[in-house]
N, C-alpha and C positions, 0 to 999 in steps of 0.2 A: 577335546573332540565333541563335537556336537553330540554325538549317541550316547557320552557320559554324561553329560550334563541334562538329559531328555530322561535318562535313566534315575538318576537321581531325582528330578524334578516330579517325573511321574512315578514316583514314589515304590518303583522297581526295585531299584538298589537301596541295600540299607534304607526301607519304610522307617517313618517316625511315628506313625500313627498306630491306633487301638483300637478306635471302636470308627465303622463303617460312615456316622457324623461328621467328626473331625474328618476324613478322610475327602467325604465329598465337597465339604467344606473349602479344604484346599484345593480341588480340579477346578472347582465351580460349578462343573456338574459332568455325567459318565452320562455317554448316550445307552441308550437300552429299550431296541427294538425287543432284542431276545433276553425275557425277565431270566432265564439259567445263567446266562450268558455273562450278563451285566453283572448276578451275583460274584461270578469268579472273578470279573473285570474289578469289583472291591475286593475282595478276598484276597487276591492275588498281591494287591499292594499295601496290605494290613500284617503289621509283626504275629499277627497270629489270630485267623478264620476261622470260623465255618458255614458251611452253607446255612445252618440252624442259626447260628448266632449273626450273619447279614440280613436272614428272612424276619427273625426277632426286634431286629431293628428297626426292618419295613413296618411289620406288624406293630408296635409301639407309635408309627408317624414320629421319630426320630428323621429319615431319611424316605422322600415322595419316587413317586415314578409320575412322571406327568409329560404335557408337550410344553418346550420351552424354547426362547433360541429360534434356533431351523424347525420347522414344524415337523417335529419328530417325537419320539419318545426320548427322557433323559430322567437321572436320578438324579435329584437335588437335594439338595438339608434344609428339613421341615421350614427352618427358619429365613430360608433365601427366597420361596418360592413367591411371595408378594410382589418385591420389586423385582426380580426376574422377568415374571409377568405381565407387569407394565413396561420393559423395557422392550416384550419379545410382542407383545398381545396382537398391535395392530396388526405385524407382518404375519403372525401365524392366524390373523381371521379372515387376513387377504388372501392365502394361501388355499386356507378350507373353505372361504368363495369360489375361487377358481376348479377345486377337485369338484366342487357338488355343480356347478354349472355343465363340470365338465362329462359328470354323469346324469344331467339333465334334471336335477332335482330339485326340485321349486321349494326355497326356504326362504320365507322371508323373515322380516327382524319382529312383526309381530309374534311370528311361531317360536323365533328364540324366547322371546320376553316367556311366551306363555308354558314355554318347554323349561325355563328354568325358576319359572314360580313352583311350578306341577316337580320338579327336582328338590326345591328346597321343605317341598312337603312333604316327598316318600322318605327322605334321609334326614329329616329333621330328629331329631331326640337320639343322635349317634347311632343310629340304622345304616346300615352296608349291604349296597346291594352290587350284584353282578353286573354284567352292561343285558347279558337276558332277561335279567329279572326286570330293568330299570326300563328294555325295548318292551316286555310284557306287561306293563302298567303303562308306559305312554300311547299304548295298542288299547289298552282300556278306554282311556280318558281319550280317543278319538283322532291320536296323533299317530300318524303311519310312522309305524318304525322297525321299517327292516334293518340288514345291517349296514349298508351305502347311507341312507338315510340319518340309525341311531349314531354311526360312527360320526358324523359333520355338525350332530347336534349335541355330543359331550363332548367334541375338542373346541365349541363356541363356548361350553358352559365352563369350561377349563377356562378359556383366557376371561370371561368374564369372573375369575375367582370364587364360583359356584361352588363347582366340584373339584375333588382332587382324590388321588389314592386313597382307599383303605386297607383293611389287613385282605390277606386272602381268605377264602373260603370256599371250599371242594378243590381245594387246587390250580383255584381263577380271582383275578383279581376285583377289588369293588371297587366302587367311588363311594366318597364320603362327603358330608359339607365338608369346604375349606374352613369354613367360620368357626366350624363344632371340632375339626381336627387337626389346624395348628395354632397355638397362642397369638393374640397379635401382638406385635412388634410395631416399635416408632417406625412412620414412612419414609423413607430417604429421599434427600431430593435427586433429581435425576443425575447431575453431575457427581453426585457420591454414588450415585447407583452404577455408575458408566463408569468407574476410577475401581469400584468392585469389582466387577466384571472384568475389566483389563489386571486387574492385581489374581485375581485367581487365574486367570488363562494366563501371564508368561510366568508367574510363578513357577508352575507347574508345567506349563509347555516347553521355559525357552528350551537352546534357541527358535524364536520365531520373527516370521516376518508380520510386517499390517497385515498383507492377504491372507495368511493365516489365521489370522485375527479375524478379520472377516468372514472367514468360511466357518469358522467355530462357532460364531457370537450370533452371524446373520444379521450384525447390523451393516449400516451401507458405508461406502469408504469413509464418507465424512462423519461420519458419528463414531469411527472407528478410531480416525486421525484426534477426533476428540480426545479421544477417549483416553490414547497412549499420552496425548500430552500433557492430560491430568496426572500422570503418575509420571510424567518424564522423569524426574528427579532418582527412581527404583529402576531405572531403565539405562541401558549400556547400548549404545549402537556398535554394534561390531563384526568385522568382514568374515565371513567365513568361505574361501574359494574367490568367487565371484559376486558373492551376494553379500547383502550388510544385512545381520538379524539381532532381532532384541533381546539380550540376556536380564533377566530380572536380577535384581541384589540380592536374592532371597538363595540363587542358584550357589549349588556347593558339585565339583566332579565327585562321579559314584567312584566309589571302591572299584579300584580293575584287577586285585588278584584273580587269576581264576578267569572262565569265560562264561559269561551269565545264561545260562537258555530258559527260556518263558515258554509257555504255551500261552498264548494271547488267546481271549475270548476273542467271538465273531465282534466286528461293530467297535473295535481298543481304542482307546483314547491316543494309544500310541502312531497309530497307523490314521483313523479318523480325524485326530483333531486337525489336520495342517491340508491345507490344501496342496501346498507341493512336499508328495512323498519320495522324492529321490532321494534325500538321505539317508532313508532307509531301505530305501526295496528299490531293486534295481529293475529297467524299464522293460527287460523282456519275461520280467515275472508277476509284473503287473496284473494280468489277468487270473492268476491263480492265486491273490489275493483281495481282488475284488472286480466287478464289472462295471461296466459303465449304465447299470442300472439301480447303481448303491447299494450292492449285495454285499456285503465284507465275510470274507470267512476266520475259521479259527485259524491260524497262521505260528508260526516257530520262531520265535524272538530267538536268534542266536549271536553273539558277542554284538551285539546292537544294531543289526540288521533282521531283516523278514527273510528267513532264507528257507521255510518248507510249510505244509500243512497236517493238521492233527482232525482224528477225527472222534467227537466226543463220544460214549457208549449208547448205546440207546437207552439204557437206564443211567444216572448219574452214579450208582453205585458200582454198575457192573468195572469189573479189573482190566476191560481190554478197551486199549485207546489204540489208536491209528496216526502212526505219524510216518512221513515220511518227505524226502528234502526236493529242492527246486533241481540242484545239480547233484547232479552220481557219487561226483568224487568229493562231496560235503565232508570233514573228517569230524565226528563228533564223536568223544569218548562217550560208551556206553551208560556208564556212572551217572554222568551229567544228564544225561538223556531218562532214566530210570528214575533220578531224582525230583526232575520235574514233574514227572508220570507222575508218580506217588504223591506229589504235591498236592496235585490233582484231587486225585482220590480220596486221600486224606478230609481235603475240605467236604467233600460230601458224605465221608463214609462216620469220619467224628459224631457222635452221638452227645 
């Protein structure tokens, strides 16, 4: 079935991994608008979490939170994030062209140049600052930087390899030099870099379709169509219904004793990464899974379907979560539903 093989792949069922690295390693990368969110989104597919020890990771520059891909936010491994970058740069500067036009904001490429000399000098000597700190020092040196403004000028200094995460501090994230906080690495040529990219996304996706691929990678069909056929060889064409999708060789079916239930973070790689979610979530609960404004919420993984929503506590500690299913007569043993709860919990509350 295709939801055992997704389940496996996304490292749901029977996880092989340990540390939150190798993990991202294998997706390619975990989108993560919401930094809580995305921690459970690793946590959740790691033999054994916690919220301390995914943030420890962060904190170390093990594992980045950056814009990659779709100009979004996503978690990648320290060491992917160069050629990523180059693979993703142009389309996400064309991107944050378009947003600052669209908020009428005159940035030209002299103000980048001189907005990320002025960046490699407040952060130089392994210094981390917040994006206030970074708007209140570019506010010095005579560069407007509210937050429309600071926001379009550290997602340029992103794709130019400037900055990238650092650890937190009061609770909010910093930027770091890329240079000062992750090792370099040999540069791949693009063809190895586009045969990476497709080996981590069906790995860990199949089954998937090209558009699938597409809508994850945000490369364009023909860089797509590349890209699978560099790796055709790890690749299985095969029907599923009406549709032919790619199984990787790497794919093994999960364990089905039992009926698995997840509480999926907002934003899951399981629901997000595919552009056609009918395999999973059925089309008149669509909206109670996400909007057609790219809202995704936390949602009820149940035997391999989206079948309800949870609702996380206001503090990460606190005991009371909020779940409850799309249809009435969902039948879900309490056990199973209790277990996941505390899964939860567990990850945050572990010390």
């Amino acid at each position: 079935m295709i939801t055992d093989i997704r389940l496996a792949g996304q490292q749901l069922a029977a996880p092989r991994f340990d540390t939150p690295k190798k993990l991202i390693s294998w997706m390619g990368a975990i989108q993560a608008q919401d930094y809580a969110m995305a921690r459970w989104a690793v946590g959740i597919r790691l033999k054994s979490a916690t919220a301390r020890s995914v943030g420890e990771a962060f904190s170390r520059g093990e594992i980045l939170r950056t814009h990659v891909m779709r100009p979004t936010w996503h978690l990648v491994a320290a060491e992917d994030i160069r050629w990523m970058l180059k693979l993703s740069a142009r389309r996400i500067r064309s991107a944050n062209e378009s947003l600052a036009k669209g908020r009428q904001l005159e940035l030209t490429e002299q103000l980048h140049y001189r907005c990320d000399r002025l960046l490699e000098k407040m952060l130089g000597g392994n210094r981390n600052l917040t994006k206030q700190q970074i708007g209140e020092e570019l506010n010095r040196q005579g560069i407007a930087a509210d937050t429309p403004r600071l926001t379009r000028l550290l997602m340029r200094a992103e794709t130019e390899a400037v900055v990238c995460s650092g650890p937190f501090s009061g609770g909010k994230q910093t930027y770091a030099l890329l240079e000062e906080r992750v090792p370099p690495v040999p540069e791949l040529h693009p063809d190895e870099a586009l045969a990476k990219l497709a080996t981590a996304y069906f790995r860990s996706h199949s089954p998937a379709s090209l558009q699938d691929f597409v809508w994850w990678s945000g490369l364009s069909v023909t860089e797509a169509r590349h890209s699978v056929g560099l790796i055709g060889r790890s690749l299985t064409a095969e029907r599923f219904g009406q549709r032919e999708l790619f199984v990787h060789e790497s794919c093994r079916a999960a364990e089905t004793s039992g009926v698995p239930l997840y509480l999926l973070p907002a934003y899951d790689e399981y629901l997000i990464g595919y552009k056609d979610r009918t395999d999973v979530l059925r089309p008149e609960h669509r909206a109670r899974a996400f909007t057609n404004y790219g809202i995704f919420y936390p949602v009820i993984l149940y035997g391999g379907r989206i079948a309800g929503n949870w609702k996380r506590p206001a503090r990460p500690d606190d005991s009371c979560v909020e779940t409850s299913f799309f249809e009435t007569d969902t039948a879900v043993d309490r056990d199973i539903l209790e277990e996941a709860v505390n899964r939860y919990r567990a990850f945050y509350r572990a010390v």
